[in-house]
N, CA and C atoms of all chains as a GROMACS GRO file, in nm:
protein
  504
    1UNK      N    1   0.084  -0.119   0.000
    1UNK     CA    2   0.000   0.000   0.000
    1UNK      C    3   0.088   0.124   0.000
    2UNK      N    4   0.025   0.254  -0.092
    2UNK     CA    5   0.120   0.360  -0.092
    2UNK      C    6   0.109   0.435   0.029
    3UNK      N    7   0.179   0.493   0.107
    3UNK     CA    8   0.126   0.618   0.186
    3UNK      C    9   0.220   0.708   0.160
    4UNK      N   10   0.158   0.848   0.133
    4UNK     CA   11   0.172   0.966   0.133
    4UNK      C   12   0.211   1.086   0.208
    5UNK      N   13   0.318   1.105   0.304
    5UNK     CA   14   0.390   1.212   0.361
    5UNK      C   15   0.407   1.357   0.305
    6UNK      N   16   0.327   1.407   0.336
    6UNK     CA   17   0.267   1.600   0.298
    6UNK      C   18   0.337   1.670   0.399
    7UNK      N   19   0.377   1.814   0.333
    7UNK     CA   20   0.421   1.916   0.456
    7UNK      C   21   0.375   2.025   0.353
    8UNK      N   22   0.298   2.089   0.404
    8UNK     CA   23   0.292   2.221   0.329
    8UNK      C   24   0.339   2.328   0.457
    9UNK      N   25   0.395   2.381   0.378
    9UNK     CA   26   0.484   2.535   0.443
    9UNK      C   27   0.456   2.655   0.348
   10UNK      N   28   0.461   2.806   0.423
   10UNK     CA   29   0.483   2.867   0.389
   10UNK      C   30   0.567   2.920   0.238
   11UNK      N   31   0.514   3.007   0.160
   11UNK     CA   32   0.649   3.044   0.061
   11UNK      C   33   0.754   3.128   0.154
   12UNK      N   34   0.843   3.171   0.148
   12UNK     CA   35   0.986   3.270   0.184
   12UNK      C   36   0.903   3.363   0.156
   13UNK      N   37   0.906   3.476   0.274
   13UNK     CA   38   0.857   3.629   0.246
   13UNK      C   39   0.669   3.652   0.341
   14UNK      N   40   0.639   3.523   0.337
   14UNK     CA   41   0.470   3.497   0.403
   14UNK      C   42   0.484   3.499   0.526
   15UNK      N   43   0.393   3.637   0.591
   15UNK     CA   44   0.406   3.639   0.740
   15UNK      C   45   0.381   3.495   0.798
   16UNK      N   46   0.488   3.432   0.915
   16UNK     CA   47   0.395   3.338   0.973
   16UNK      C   48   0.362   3.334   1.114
   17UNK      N   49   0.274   3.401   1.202
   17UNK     CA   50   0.247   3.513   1.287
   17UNK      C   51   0.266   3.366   1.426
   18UNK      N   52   0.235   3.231   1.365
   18UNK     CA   53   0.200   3.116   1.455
   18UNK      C   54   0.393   3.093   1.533
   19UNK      N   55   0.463   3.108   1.448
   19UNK     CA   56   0.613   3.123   1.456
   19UNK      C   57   0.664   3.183   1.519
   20UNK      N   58   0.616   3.352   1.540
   20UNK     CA   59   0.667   3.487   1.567
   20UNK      C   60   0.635   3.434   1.737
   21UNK      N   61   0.524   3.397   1.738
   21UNK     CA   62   0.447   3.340   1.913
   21UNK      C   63   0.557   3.291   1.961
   22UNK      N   64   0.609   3.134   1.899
   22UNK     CA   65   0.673   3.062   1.924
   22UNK      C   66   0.813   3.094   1.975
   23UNK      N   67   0.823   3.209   1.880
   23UNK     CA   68   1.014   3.261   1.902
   23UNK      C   69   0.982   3.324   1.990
   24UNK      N   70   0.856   3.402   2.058
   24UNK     CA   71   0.868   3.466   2.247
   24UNK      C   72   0.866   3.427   2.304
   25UNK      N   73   0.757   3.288   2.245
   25UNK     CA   74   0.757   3.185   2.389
   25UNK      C   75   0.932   3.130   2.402
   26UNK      N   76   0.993   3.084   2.300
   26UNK     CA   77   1.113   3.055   2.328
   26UNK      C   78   1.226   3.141   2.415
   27UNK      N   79   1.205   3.250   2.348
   27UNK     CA   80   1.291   3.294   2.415
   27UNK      C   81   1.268   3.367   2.564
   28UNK      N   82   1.133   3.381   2.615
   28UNK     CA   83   1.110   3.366   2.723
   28UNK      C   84   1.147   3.224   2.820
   29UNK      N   85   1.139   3.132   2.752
   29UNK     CA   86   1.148   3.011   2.860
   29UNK      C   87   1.300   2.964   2.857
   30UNK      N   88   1.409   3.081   2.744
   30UNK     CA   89   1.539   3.086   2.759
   30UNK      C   90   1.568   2.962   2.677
   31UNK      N   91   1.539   2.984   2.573
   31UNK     CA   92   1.601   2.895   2.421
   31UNK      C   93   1.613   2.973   2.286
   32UNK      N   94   1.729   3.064   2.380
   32UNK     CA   95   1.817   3.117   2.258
   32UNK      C   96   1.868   3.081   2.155
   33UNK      N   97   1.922   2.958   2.178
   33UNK     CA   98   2.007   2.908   2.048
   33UNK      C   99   1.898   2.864   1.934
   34UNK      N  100   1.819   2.898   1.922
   34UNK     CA  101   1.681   2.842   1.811
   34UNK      C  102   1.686   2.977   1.736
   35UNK      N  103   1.699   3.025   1.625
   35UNK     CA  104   1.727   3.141   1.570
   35UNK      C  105   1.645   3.155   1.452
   36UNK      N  106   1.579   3.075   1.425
   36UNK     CA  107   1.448   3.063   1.271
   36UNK      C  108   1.338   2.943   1.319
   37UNK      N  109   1.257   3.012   1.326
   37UNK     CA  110   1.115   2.911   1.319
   37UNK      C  111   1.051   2.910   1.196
   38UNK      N  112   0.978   2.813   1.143
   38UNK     CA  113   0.883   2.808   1.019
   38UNK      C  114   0.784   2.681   1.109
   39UNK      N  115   0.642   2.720   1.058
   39UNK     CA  116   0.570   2.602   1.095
   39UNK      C  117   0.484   2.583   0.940
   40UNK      N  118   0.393   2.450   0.933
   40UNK     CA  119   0.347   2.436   0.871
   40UNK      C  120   0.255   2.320   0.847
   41UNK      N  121   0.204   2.264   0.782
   41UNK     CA  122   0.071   2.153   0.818
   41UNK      C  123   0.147   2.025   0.733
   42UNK      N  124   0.098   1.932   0.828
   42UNK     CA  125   0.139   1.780   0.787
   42UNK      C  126  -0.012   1.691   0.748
   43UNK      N  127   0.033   1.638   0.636
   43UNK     CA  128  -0.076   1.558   0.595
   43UNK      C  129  -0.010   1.325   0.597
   44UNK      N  130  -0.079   1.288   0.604
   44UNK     CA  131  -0.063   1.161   0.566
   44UNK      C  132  -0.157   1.099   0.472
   45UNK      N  133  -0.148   1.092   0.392
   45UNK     CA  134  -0.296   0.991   0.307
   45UNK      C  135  -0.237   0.857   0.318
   46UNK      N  136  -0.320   0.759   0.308
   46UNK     CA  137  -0.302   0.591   0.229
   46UNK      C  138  -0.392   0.579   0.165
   47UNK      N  139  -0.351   0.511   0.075
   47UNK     CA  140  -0.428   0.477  -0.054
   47UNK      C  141  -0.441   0.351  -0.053
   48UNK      N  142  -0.565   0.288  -0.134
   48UNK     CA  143  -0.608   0.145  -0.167
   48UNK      C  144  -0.484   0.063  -0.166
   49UNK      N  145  -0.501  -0.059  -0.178
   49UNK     CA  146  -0.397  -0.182  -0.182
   49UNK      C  147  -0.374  -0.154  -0.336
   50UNK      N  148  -0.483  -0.156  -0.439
   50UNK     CA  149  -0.474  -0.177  -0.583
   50UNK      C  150  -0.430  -0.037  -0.647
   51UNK      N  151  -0.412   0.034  -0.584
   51UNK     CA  152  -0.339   0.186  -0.677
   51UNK      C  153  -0.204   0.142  -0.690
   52UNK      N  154  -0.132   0.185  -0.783
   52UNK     CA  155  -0.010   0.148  -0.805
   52UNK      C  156   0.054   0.318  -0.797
   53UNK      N  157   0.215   0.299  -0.743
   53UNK     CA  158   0.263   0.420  -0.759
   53UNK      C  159   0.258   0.544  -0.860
   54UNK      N  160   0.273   0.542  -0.977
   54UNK     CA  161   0.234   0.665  -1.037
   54UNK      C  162   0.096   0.718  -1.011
   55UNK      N  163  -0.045   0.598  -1.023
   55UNK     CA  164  -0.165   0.658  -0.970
   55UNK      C  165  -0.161   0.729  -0.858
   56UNK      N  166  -0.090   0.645  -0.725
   56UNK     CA  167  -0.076   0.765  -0.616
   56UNK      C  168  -0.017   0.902  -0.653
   57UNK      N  169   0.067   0.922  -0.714
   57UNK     CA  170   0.159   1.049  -0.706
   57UNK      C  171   0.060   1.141  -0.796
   58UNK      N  172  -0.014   1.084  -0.915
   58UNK     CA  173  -0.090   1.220  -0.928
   58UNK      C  174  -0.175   1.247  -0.870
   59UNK      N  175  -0.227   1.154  -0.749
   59UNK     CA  176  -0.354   1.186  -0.710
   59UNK      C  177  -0.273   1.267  -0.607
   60UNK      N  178  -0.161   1.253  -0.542
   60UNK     CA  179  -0.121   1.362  -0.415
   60UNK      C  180  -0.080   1.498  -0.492
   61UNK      N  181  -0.044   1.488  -0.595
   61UNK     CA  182  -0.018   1.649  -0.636
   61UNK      C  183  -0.171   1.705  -0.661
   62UNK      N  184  -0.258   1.641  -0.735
   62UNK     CA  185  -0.394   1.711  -0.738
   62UNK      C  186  -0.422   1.771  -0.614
   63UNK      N  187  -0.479   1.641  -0.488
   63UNK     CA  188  -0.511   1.698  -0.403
   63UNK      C  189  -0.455   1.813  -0.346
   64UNK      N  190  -0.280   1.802  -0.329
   64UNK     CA  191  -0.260   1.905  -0.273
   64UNK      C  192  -0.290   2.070  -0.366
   65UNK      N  193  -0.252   2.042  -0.468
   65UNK     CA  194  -0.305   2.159  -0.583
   65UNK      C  195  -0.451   2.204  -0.520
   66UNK      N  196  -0.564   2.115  -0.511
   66UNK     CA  197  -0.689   2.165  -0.495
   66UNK      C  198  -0.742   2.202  -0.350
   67UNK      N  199  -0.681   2.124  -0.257
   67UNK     CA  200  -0.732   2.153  -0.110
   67UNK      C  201  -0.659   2.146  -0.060
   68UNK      N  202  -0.510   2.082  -0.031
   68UNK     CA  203  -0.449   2.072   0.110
   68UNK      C  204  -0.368   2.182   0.101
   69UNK      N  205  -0.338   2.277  -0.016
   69UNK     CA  206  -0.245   2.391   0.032
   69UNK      C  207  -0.292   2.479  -0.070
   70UNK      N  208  -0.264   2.611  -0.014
   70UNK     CA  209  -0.312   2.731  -0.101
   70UNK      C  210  -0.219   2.788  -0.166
   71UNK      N  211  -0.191   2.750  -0.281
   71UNK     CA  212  -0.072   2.813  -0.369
   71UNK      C  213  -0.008   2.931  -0.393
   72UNK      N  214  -0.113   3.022  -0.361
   72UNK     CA  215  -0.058   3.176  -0.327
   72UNK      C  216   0.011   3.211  -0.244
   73UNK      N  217   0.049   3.146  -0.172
   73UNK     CA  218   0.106   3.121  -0.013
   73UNK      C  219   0.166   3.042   0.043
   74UNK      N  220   0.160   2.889   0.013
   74UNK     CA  221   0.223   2.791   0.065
   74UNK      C  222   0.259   2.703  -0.052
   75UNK      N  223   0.373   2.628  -0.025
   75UNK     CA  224   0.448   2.530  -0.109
   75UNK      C  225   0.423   2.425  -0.016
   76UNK      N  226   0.478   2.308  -0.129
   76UNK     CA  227   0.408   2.157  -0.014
   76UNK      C  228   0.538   2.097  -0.104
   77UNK      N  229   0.576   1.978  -0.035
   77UNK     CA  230   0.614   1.891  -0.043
   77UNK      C  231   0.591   1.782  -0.006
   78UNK      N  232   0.632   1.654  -0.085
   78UNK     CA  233   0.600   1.522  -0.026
   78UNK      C  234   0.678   1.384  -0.047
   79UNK      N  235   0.640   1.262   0.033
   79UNK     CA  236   0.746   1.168  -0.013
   79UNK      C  237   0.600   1.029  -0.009
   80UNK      N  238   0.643   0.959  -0.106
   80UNK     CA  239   0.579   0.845  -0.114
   80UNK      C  240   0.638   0.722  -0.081
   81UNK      N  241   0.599   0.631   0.033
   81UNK     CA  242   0.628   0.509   0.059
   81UNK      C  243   0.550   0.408   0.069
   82UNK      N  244   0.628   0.272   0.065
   82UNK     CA  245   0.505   0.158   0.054
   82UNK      C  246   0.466   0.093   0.179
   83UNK      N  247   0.413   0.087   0.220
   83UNK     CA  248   0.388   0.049   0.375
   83UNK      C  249   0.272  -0.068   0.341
   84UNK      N  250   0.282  -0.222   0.465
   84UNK     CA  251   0.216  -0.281   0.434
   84UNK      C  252   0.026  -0.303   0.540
   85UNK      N  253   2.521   2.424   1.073
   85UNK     CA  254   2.422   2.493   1.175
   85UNK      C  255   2.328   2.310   1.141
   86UNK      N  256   2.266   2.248   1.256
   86UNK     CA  257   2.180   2.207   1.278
   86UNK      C  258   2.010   2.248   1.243
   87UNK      N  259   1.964   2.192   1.215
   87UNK     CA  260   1.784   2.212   1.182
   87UNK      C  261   1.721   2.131   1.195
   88UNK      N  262   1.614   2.115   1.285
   88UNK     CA  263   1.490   1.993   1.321
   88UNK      C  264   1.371   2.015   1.242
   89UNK      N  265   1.367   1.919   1.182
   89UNK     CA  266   1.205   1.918   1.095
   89UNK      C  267   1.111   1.828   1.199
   90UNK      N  268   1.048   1.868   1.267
   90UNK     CA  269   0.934   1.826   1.395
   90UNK      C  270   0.811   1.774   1.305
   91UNK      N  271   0.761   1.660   1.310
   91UNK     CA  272   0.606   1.663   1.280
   91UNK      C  273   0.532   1.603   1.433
   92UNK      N  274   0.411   1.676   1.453
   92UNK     CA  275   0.328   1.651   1.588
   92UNK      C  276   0.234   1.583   1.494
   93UNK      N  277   0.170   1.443   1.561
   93UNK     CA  278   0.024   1.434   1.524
   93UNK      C  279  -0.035   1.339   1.641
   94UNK      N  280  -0.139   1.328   1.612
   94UNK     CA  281  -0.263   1.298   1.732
   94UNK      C  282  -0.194   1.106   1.743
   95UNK      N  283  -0.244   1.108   1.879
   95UNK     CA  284  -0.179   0.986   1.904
   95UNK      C  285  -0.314   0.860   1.881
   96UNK      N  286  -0.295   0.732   1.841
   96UNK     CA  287  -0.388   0.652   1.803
   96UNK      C  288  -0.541   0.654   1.906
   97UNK      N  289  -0.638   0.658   1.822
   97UNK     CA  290  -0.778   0.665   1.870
   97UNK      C  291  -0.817   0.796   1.926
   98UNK      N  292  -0.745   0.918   1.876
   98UNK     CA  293  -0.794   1.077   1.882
   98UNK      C  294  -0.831   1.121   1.794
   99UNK      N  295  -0.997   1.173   1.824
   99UNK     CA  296  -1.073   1.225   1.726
   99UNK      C  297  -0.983   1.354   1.656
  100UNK      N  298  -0.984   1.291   1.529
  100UNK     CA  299  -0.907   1.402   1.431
  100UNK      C  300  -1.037   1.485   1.289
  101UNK      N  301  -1.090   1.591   1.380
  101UNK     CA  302  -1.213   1.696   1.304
  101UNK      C  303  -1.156   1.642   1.168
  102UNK      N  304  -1.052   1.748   1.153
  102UNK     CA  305  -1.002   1.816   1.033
  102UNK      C  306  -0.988   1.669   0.913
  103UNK      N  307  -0.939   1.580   0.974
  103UNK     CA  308  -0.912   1.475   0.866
  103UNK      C  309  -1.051   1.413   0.825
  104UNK      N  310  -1.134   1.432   0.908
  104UNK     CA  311  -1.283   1.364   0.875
  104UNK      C  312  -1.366   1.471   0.762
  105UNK      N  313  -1.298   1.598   0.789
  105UNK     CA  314  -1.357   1.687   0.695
  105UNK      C  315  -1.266   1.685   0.526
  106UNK      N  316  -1.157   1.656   0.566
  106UNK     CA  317  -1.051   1.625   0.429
  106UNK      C  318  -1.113   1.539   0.360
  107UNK      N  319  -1.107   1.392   0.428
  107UNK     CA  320  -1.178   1.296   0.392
  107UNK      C  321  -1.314   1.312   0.283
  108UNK      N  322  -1.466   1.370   0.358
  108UNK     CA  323  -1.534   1.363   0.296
  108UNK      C  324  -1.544   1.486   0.159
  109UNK      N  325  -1.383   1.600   0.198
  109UNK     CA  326  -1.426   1.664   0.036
  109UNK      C  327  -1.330   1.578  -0.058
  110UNK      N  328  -1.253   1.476  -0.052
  110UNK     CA  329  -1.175   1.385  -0.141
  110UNK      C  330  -1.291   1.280  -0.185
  111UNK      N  331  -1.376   1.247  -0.085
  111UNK     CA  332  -1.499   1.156  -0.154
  111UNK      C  333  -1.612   1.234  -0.280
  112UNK      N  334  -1.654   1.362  -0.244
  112UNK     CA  335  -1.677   1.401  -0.316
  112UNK      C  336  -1.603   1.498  -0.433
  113UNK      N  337  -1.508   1.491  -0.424
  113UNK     CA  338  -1.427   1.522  -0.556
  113UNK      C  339  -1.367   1.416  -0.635
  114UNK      N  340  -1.416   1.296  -0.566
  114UNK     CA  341  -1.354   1.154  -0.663
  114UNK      C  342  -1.249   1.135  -0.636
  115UNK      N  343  -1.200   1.134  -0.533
  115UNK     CA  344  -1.048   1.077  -0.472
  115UNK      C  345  -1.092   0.960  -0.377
  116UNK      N  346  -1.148   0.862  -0.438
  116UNK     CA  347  -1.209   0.717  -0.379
  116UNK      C  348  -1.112   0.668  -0.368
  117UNK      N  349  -0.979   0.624  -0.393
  117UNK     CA  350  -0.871   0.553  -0.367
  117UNK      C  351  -0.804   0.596  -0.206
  118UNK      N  352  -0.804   0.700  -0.146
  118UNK     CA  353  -0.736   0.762  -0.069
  118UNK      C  354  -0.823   0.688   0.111
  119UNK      N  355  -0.779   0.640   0.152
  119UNK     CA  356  -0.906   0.522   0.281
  119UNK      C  357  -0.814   0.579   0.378
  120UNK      N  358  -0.731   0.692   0.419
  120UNK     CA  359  -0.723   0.672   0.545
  120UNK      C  360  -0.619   0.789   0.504
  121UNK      N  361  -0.701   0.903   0.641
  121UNK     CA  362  -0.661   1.073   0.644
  121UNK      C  363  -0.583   1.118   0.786
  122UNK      N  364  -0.470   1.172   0.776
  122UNK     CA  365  -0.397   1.203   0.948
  122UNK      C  366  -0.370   1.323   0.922
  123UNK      N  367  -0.366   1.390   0.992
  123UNK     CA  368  -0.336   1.570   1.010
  123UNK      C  369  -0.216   1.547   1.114
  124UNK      N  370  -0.153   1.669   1.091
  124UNK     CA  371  -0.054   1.699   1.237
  124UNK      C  372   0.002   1.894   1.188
  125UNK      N  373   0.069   1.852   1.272
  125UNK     CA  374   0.179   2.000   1.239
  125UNK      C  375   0.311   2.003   1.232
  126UNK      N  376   0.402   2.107   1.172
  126UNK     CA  377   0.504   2.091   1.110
  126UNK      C  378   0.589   2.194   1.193
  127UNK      N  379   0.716   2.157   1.204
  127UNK     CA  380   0.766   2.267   1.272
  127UNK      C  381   0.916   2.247   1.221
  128UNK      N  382   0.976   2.377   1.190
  128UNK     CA  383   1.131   2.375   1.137
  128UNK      C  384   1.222   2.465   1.263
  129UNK      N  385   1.298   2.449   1.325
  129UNK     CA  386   1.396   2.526   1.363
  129UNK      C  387   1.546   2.482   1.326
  130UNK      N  388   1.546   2.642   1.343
  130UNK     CA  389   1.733   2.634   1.314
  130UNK      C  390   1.793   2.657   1.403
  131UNK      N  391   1.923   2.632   1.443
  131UNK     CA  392   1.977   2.668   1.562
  131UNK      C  393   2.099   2.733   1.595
  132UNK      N  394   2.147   2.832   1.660
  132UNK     CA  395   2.267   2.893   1.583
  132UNK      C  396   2.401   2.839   1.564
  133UNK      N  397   2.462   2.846   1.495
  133UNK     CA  398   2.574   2.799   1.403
  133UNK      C  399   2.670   2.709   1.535
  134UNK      N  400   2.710   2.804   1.647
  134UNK     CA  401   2.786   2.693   1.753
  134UNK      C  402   2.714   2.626   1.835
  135UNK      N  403   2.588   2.549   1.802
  135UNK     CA  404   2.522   2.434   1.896
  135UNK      C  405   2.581   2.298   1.819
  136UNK      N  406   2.582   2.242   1.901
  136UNK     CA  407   2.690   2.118   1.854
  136UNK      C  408   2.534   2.011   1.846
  137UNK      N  409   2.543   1.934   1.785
  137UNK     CA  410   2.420   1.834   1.763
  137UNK      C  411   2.324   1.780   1.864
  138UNK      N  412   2.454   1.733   1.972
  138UNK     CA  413   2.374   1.682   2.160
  138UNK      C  414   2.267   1.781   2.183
  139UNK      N  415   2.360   1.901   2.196
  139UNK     CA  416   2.278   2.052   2.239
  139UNK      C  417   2.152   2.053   2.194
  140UNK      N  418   2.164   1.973   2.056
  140UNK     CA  419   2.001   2.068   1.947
  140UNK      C  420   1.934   1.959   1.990
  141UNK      N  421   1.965   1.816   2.010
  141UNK     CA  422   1.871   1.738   2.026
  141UNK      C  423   1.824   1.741   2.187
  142UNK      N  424   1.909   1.772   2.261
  142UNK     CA  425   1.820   1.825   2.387
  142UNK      C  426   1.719   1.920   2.387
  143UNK      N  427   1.728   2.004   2.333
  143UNK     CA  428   1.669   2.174   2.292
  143UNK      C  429   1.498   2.129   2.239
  144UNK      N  430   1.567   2.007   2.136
  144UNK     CA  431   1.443   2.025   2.043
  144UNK      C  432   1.320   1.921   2.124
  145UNK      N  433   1.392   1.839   2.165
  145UNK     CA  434   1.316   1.722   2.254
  145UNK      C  435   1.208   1.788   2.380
  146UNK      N  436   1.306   1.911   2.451
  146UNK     CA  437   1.254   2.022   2.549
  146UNK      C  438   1.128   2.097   2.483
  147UNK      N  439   1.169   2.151   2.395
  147UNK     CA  440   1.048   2.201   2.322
  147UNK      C  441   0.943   2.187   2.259
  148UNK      N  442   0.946   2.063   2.233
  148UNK     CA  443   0.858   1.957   2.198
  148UNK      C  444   0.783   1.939   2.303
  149UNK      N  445   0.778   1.888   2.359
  149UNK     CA  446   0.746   1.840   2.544
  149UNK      C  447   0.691   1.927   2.600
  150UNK      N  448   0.757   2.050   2.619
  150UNK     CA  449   0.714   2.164   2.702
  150UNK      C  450   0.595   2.250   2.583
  151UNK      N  451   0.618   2.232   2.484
  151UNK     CA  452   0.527   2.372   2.403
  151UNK      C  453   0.507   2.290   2.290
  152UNK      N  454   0.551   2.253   2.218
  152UNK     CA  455   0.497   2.217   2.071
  152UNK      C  456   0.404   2.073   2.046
  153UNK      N  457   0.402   2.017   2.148
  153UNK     CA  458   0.322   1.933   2.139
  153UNK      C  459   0.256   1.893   2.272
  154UNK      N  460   0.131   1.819   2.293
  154UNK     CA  461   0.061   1.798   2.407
  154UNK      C  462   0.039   1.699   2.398
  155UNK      N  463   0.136   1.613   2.518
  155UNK     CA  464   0.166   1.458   2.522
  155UNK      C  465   0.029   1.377   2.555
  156UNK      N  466  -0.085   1.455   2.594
  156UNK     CA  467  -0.218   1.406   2.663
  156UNK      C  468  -0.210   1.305   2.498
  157UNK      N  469  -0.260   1.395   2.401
  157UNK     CA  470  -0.334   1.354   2.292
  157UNK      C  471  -0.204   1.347   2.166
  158UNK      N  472  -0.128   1.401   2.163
  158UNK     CA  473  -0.007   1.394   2.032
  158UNK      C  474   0.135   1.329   2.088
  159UNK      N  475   0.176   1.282   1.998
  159UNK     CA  476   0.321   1.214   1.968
  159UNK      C  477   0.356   1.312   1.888
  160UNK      N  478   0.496   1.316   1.904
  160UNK     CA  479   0.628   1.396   1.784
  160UNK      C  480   0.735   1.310   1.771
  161UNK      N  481   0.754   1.352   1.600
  161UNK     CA  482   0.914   1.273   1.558
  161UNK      C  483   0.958   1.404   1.509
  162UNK      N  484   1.098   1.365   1.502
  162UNK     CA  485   1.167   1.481   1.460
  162UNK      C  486   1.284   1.432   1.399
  163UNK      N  487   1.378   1.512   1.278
  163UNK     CA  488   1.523   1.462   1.232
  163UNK      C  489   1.642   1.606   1.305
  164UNK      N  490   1.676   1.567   1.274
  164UNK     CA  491   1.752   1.663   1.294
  164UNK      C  492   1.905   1.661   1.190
  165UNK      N  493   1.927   1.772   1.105
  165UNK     CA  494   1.977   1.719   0.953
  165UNK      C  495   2.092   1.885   1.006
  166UNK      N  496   2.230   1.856   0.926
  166UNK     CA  497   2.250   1.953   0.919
  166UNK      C  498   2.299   2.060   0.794
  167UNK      N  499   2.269   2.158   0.788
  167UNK     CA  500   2.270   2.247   0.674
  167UNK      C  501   2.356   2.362   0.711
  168UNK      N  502   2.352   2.386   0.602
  168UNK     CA  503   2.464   2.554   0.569
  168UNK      C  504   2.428   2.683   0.543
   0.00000   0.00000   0.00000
């Protein structure tokens, strides 16, 4: 069976205000040495037993194209493995 | 310089909204192959240039624990890779 490992992130330049939190909370609780935050959303899909790899891979770029990330704004990446 | 790519997600048998809502717009957009939806969150830090690897993986393990994830209901993995 395929499963599908998603991260959509931010593009370079896109406020990410959830981050900015994170770097006060850090450096309030005295974790300086952390000097760049980025956050961003994780997806997992699995797919049928009978899809074969290329069927998975266009179906994860669609989806992510259509709903799991907003292109004006976020880039995604992903990795496909076979898991049983 | 060290960098942790963090993913948080819900630990087995936690109601996950968001994936039940993914789910049913992939059913109705004809993504019938796709049987099984996980959400989490993504988190990148960098760390500054003289943290030696031990350091980051203490740091990141701390932060995890203490703030980025909530051990009630989520698990985290993390790599920790280093870049230039």
């Amino acid at each position: 069976m395929w499963s599908a490992k998603i991260i959509v992130e931010y593009k370079e330049g896109i406020l990410d205000p959830e981050a900015k939190t994170i770097q006060r909370a850090f450096d309030n609780l005295g974790y300086n040495d952390i000097n760049k935050i980025q956050t961003g959303r994780y997806f997992k899909l699995n797919f049928e037993n009978a899809i074969k790899k290329e069927e998975a891979d266009v179906n994860v770029k669609e989806v992510c194209d259509k709903l799991l990330s907003n292109p004006v704004i976020e880039n995604y990446t992903y990795e496909l493995e076979e898991v049983s």
